[in-house]
VMD Tcl script that draws the C-alpha trace (Angstrom):
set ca {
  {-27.65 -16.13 -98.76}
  {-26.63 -13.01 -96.81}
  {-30.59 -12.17 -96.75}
  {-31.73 -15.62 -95.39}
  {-28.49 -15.79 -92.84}
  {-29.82 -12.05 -91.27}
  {-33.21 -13.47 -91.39}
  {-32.31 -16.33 -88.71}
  {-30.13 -14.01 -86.79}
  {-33.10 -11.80 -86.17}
  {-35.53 -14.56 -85.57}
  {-33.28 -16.24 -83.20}
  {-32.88 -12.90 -81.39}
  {-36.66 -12.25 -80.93}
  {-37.13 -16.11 -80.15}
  {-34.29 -15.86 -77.38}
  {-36.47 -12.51 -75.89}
  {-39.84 -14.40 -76.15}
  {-38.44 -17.28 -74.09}
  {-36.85 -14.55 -71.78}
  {-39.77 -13.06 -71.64}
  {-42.30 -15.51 -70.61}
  {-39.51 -17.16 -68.31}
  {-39.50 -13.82 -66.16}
  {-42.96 -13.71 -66.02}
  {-43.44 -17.49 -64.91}
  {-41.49 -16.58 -61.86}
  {-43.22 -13.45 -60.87}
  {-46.49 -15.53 -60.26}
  {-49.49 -15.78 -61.86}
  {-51.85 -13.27 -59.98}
  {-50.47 -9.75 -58.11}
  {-52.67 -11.02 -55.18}
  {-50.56 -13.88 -53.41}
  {-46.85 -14.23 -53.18}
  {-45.70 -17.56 -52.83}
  {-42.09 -18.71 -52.39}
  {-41.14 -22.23 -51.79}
  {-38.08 -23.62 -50.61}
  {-36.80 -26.74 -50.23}
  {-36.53 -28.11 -46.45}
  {-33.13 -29.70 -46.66}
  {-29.66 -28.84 -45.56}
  {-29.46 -25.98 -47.86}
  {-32.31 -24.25 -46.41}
  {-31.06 -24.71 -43.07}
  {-27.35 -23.58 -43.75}
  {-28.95 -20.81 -44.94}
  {-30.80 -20.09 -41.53}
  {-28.27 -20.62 -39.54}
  {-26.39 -18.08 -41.92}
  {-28.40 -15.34 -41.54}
  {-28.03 -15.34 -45.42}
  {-31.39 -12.98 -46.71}
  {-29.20 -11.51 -49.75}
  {-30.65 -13.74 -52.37}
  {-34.38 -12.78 -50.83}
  {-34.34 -8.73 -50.54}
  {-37.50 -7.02 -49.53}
  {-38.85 -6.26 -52.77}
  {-39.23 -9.58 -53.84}
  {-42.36 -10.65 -54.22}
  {-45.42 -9.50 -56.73}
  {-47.87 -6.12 -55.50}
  {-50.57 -7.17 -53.18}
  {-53.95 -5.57 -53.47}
  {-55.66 -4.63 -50.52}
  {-57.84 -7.01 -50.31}
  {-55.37 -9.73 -51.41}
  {-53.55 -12.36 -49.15}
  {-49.58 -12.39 -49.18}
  {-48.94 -16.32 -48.23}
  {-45.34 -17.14 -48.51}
  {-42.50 -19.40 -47.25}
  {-38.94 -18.23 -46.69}
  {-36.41 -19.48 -44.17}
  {-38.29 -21.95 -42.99}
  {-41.30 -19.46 -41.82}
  {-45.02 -19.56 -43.46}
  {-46.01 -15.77 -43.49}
  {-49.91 -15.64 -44.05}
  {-51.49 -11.99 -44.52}
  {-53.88 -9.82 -45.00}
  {-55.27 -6.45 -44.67}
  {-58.42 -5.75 -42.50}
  {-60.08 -2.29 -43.82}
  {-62.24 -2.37 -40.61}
  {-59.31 -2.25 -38.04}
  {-56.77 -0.55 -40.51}
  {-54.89 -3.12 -39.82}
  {-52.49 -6.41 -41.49}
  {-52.86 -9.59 -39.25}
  {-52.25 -13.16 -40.05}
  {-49.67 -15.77 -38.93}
  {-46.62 -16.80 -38.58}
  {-45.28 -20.57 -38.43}
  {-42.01 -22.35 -38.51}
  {-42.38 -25.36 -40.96}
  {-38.78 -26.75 -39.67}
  {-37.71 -28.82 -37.31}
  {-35.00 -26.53 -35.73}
  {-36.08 -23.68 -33.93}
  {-35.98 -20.21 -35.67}
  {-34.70 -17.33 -34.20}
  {-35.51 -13.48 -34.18}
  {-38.75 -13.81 -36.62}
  {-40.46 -10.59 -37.18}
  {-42.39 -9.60 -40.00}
  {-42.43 -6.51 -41.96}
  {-44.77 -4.62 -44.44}
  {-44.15 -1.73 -47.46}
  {-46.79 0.14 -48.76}
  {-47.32 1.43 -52.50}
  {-46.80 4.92 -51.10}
  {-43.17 4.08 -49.24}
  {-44.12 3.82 -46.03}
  {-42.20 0.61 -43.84}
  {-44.43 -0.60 -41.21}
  {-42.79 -2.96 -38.66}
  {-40.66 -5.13 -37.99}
  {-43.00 -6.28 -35.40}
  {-40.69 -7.50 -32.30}
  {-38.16 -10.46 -32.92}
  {-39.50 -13.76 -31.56}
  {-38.05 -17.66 -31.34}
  {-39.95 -19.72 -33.25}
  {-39.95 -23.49 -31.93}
  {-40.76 -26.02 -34.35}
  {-43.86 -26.35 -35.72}
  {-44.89 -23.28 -33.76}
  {-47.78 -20.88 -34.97}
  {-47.90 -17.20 -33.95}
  {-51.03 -14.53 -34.59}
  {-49.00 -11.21 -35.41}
  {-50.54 -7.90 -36.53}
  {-49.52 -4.27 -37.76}
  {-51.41 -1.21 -37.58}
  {-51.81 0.60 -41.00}
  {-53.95 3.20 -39.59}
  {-53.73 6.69 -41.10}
  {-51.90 5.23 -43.98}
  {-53.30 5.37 -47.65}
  {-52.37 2.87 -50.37}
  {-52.84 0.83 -53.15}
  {-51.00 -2.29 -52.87}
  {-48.44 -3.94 -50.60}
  {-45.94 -6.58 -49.86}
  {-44.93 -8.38 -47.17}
  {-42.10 -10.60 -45.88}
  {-40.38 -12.36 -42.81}
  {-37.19 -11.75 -41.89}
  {-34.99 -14.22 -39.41}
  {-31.62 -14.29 -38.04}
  {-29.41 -11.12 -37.28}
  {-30.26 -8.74 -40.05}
  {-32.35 -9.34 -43.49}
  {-28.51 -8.46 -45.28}
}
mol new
graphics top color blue
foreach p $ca { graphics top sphere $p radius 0.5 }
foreach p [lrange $ca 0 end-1] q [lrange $ca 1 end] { graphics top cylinder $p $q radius 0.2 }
display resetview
């Protein structure tokens, strides 16, 4: 009986890791080259914006980009779509507020596999529905992969 009551123990243990496991990786995403975070457009979302709450949603969120991959994401109520051009050394996409409040100080920044921090880019108001071309220069810079993310409010803290 002792044998058989160990036995479960340790199977329940590995089960509980499995599940762990595969629940971890669910919410990393399926593929390192697009980053996609939802959230919901209600009240929450909103107190949160007008919070200037960005604890939950640090900068290191996010899978590792490849070069040629495209970070599309939403976060605050802002649609970040990227990408990195190898011709101009350069990331340029879009930014677009998906509320209907107006969304202040949006800038985007972008951190290399080697450390480097490029941006913010400067702080704009975002009206609603309102889509912006923005654009960081990468020139000089050698990497691997990347990530991306907007920032709103204040401060990202």
């Amino acid at each position: 009986m002792p044998k058989l009551r160990f036995f479960m123990i340790i199977s329940m243990s590995l089960l509980l890791v499995f599940v762990y496991a595969c629940n971890k990786n669910s919410n990393e995403g399926e593929t390192t080259e697009v980053s996609t975070h939802e959230h919901e457009h209600g009240e929450e979302a909103e107190h949160e914006h007008e919070m200037g709450e960005h604890a939950e949603e640090g900068e290191e969120t996010g899978p590792q980009i490849s070069k040629d991959g495209i970070h599309d994401e939403i976060r605050k109520g802002v649609r970040l779509i990227l990408s990195f051009d190898n011709e101009s050394s350069s990331f340029t996409g879009t930014i677009e507020n998906i509320t209907e409040k107006t969304i202040s100080k949006v800038r985007v920044e972008v951190h290399l596999s080697n450390g480097k921090e490029l941006g913010p880019t400067p702080p704009i108001n975002l009206a609603p529905g309102k889509k912006v071309d923005v654009g960081l220069t990468a020139e000089g810079q050698s990497f691997n992969w990347w990530k991306a993310h907007a920032e709103a409010g204040e401060s990202e803290h």
